[in-house]
C-alpha positions, 0 to 999 in steps of 0.5 A, spaced: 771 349 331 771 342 334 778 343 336 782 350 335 789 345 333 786 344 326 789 350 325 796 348 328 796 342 324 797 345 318 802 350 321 807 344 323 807 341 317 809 349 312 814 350 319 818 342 318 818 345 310 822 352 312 825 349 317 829 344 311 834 350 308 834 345 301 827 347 300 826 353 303 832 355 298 828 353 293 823 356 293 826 362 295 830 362 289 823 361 285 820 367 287 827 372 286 827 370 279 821 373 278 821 378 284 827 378 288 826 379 296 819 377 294 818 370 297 823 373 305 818 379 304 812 374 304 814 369 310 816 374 314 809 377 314 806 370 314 810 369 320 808 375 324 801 374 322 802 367 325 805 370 332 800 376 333 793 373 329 793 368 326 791 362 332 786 366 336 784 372 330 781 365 325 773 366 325 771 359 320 765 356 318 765 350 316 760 347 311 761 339 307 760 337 300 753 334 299 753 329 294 746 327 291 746 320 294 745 323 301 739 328 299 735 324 303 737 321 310 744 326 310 751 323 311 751 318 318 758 320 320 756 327 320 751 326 324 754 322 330 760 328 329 756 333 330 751 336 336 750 332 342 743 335 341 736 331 339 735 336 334 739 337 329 738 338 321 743 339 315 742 345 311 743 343 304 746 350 300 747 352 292 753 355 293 754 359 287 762 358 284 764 364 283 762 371 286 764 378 288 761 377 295 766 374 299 770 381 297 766 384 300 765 381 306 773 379 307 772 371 306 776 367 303 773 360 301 777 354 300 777 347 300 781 342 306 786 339 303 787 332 307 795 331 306 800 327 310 806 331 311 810 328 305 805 330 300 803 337 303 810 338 301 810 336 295 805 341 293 809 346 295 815 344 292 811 343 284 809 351 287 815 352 286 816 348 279 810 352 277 813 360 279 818 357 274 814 356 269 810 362 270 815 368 272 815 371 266 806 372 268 808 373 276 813 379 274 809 383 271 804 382 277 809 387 280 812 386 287 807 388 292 801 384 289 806 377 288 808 379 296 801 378 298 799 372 293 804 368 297 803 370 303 795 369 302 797 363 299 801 361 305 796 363 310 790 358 306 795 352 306 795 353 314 788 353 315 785 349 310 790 343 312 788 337 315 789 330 318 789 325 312 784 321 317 778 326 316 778 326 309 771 323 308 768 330 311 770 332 305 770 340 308 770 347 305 772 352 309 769 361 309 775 363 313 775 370 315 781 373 319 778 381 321 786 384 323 788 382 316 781 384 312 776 386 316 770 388 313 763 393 315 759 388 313 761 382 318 758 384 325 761 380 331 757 378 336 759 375 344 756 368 343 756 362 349 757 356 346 757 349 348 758 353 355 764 357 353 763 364 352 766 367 345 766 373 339 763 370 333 762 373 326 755 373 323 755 372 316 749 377 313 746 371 307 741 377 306 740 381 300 737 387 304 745 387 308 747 389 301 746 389 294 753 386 293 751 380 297 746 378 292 749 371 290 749 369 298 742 371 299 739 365 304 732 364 300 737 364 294 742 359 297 736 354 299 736 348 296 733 343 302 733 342 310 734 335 313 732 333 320 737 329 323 735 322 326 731 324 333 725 322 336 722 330 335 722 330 328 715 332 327 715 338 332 722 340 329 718 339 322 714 345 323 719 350 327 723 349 321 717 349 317 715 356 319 723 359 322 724 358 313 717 361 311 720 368 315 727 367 311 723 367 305 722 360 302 716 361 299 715 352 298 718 351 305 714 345 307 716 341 301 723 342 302 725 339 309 726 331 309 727 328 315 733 323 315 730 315 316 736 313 319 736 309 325 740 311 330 739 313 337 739 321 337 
């Protein structure tokens, strides 16, 4: 992540909602009508995997929504954002709206919520509406299954909350948290990045990790590579040209665009 406090953002703006005794006592009330106990049960845990994981424990990918209107030269403030490199592309993915395969790998995808302070508590406050409205569904759930929906639910909203001020990224986030759910299939590796040596988690886009990986295959997700503004663009085109061949892309060549907008690399 650009800056680590991202995730401390979020976690201010749920610690001011608790901290109001009016509101916590709302939505505890909710979530004891359908489950007494359930909703303490849920911040504890939430509040615990805050202390011991939640900071340090977060590995994220982070990718963009693509409109159509970008196919060609890519978003420009992205790419004055991000990389300090002469060679930078944008891999354009299709990502498949529903699939098992993030159970499998541990990854919960969610997108960002741009929300000053007073609008992210009000999300959780028509939450707490909609317990109401839903606690004949919600108890039937059973008590341990309801704890772990809110404490999940509390866990996305701090980690997918962000300043209103970087709403035009327009950011989804794979997050992925091994001391709360590790799996087999995400192998860590020790990376130096930007100078900084740290534990990354690799996604396996790759059939051949695992047939249930087959909805994030690499070749499959594929739509388009651009390169980035850089006075490389021609060597950068066939490195690509070949790097996509080897991942199997059968048309690669056809499906790189370098970005024609003029900016100093």
């Amino acid at each position: 992540m650009v800056d680590y406090r991202e995730v401390q953002h979020g976690f201010g703006i749920f610690k001011n909602f608790f901290d109001d005794a009016t509101k916590r006592k709302k939505f505890i009330d909710a979530l004891d009508m359908c489950s007494a106990g359930a909703a303490v049960e849920a911040i504890d845990l939430f509040n615990k995997a805050w202390s011991n994981t939640v900071p340090m424990e977060t590995y994220i990918a982070s990718l963009s929504e693509h409109p159509e209107r970008e196919n060609v030269h890519g978003r420009l403030s992205m790419w004055r954002a991000f990389g300090t490199s002469p060679a930078r592309v944008a891999i354009v993915l299709n990502i498949p709206s529903d699939s098992l395969a993030s159970l499998a790998l541990g990854i919960q995808f969610s997108p960002v919520a741009y929300l000053p302070e007073k609008a992210a508590h009000k999300v959780v406050d028509d939450i707490s509406a909609n317990i109401h409205t839903e606690c004949a569904f919600l108890r039937g759930l059973g008590h341990p299954v309801l704890v772990q929906m809110v404490f999940r639910m509390l866990l996305s909203g701090v980690v997918c909350l962000k300043h209103e001020g970087f709403g035009e990224e327009c950011e989804w986030r794979a997050i992925y948290q091994p001391k709360i759910l590790a799996s087999t299939l995400m192998k860590s590796t020790t990376k130096v990045i930007a100078g900084v040596p740290q534990v990354v988690y690799e996604i396996p886009m790759d059939v051949t990790a695992s047939p249930e990986l087959a909805d994030l295959d690499f070749a499959k997700m594929f739509d388009h590579l651009i390169i980035g503004p850089s006075p490389y663009v021609w060597p950068m085109y066939q490195a690509f040209v070949d790097a996509l061949t080897d991942a199997g892309i059968a048309d690669a060549a056809k499906r790189l665009v370098p970005s024609g907008i003029p900016i100093r690399a």
